[in-house]
matplotlib code that plots the C-alpha trace (Angstrom):
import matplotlib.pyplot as plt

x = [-127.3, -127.1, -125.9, -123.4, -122.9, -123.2, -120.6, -117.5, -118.5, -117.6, -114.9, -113.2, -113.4, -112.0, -108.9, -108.7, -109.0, -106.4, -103.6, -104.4, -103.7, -100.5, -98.9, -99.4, -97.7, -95.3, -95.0, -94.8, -91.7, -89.9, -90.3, -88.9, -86.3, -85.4, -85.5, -83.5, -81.3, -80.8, -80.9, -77.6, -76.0, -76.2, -74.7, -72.0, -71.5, -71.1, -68.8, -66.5, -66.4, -65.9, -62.9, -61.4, -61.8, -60.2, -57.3, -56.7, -57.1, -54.5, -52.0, -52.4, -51.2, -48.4, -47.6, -47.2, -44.9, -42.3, -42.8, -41.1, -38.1, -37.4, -36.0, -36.7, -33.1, -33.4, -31.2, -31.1, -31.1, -32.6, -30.6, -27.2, -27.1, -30.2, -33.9, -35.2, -34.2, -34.5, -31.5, -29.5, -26.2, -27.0, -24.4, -26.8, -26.1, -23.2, -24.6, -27.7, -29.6, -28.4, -27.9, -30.3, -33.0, -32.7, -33.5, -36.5, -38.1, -37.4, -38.9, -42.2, -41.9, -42.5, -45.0, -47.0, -46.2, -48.0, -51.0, -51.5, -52.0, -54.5, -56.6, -56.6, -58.6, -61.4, -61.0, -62.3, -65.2, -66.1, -66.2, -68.0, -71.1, -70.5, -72.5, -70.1, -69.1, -68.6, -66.2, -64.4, -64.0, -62.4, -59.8, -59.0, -58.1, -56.0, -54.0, -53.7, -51.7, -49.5, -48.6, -47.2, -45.7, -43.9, -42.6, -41.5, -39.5, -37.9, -37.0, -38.7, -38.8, -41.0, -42.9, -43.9, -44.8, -46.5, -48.9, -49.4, -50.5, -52.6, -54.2, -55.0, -57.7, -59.6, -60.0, -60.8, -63.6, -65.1, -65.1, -66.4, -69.4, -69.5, -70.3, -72.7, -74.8, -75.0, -75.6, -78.6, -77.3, -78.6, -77.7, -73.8, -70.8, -67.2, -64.9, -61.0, -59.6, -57.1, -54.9, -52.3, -49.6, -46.0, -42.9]
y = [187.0, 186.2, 189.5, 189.0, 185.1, 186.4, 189.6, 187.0, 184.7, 187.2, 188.7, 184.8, 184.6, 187.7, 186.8, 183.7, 184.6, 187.8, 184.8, 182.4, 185.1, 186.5, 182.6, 182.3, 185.9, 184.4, 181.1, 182.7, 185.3, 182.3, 180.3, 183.6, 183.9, 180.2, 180.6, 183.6, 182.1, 178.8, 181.3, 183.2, 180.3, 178.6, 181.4, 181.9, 178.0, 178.2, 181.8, 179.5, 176.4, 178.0, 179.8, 177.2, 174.8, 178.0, 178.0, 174.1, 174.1, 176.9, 175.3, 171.8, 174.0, 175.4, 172.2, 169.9, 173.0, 172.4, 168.8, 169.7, 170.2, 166.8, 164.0, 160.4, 158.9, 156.3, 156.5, 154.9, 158.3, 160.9, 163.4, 162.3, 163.2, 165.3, 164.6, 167.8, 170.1, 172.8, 171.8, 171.3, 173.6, 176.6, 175.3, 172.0, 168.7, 168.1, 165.7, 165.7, 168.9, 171.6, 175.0, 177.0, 174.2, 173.9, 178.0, 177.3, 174.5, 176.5, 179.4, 177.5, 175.4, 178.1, 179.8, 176.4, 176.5, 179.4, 179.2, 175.6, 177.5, 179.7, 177.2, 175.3, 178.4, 177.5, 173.9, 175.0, 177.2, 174.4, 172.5, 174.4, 175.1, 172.5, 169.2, 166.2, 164.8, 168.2, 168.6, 165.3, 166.0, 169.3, 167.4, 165.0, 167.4, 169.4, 166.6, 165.1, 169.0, 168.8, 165.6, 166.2, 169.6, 167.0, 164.7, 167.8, 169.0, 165.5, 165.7, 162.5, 161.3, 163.4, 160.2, 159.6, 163.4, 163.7, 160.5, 163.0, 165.4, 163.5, 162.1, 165.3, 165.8, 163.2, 164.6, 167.9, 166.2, 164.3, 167.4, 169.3, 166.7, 166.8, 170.6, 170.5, 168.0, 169.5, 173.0, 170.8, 171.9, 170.4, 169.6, 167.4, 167.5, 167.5, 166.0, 167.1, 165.9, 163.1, 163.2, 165.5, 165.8, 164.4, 165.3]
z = [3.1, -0.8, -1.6, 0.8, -0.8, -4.0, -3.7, -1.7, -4.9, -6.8, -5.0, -4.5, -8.7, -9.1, -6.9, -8.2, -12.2, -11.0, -9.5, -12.8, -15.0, -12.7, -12.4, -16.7, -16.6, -15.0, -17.0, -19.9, -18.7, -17.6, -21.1, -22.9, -20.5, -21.2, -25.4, -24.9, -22.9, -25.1, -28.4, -26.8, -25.4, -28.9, -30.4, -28.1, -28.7, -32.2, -31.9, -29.5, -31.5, -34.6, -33.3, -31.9, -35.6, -37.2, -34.8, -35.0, -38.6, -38.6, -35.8, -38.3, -41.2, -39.5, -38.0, -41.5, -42.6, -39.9, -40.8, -43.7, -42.0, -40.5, -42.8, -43.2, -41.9, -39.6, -36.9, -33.7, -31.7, -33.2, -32.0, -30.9, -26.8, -27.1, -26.3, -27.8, -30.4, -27.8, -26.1, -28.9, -29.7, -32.0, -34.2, -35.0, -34.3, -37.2, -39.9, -38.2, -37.5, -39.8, -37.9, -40.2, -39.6, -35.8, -35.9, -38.4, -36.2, -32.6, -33.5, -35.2, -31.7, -30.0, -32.3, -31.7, -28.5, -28.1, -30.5, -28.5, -25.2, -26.5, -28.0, -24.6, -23.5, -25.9, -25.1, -21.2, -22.7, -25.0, -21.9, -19.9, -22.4, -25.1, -25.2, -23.6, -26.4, -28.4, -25.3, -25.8, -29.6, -28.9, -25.8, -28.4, -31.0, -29.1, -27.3, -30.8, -32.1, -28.9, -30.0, -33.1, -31.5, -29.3, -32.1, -33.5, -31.1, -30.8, -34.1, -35.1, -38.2, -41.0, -41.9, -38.1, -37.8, -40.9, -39.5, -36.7, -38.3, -40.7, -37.1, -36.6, -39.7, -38.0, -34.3, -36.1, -38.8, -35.7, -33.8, -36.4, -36.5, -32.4, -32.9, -35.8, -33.7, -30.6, -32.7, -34.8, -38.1, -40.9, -44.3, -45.4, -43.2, -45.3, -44.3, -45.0, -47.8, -46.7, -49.9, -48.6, -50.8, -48.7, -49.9]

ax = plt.figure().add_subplot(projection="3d")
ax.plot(x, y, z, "-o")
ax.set_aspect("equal")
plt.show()
């Protein structure tokens, strides 16, 4: 009988040390599935966010370029009988909207147009694997460059576009910031530089 007592002691710690040592087995894939997991998703975070500063930063360029092309009269319709420069005649809008700079500012409309729509796809992956207010930062931004694109293509003043635009640094400096946090990078943020030259 303590043979018997003895061997289903010894058979009981065996099983038992064999299902410890299989459940930490398993503990420990799961945690290295989990830092693998958060190692990727961090990078594909950055890779995403990244891409989508480069392309706002770029749309902002191209954006205070076509500002360029509006003037600082003060009239009380922009356009006379138009609400967008889209619609206007390809002749211009005499006095008003040259013919040469109604071509300049519909083709950049539509290159805007364009580069606007893509970066809304970033804006839903941001979304969807940002932190919130990483997610916010990057709404903002891009609400803030179809903004101006709108103000453009009324034909709005420069100075009021050019504010625009200037708006826009901020959404992408506290997006910028949004990112960094949520990405735990250390070390100084910089900001644009807000002394744009106007013409």
């Amino acid at each position: 009988m303590v043979q018997i007592l003895t061997t289903a002691i010894g058979v009981g710690g065996t099983l038992t040390a064999a299902l410890l040592t299989q459940r930490h087995a398993r503990k420990a894939e799961r945690e290295r599935q989990v830092r693998e997991d958060r190692a990727r998703w961090l990078t594909e975070r950055q890779r995403v966010g990244a891409k989508f500063l480069a392309g706002a930063l770029s749309l902002e360029r191209s954006l205070w370029s076509s500002c360029a092309h509006l003037d600082r009269q003060s009239r009380a319709e922009r356009l006379p009988g138009y609400t967008s420069i889209v619609g206007t005649p390809e002749e211009g809008v005499p006095g008003v909207l040259a013919p040469l700079t109604r071509t300049i500012l519909i083709e950049d409309l539509h290159a805007a147009t364009e580069r606007a729509n893509e970066l809304e796809e970033l804006v839903a992956e941001i979304t969807l694997i940002g932190a919130s207010a990483e997610a916010r930062a990057a709404a903002d931004l891009h609400q803030a460059l179809w903004e101006v694109i709108s103000l453009i293509e009324g034909f709005a003043p420069f100075d009021d576009a050019a504010d625009a635009v200037e708006e826009c640094l901020s959404f992408r400096d506290a997006f910028a910031a949004e990112a960094r946090e949520s990405l735990q990078v250390e070390g100084d943020f910089m900001p644009h530089d807000p002394h744009r030259p106007r013409r």
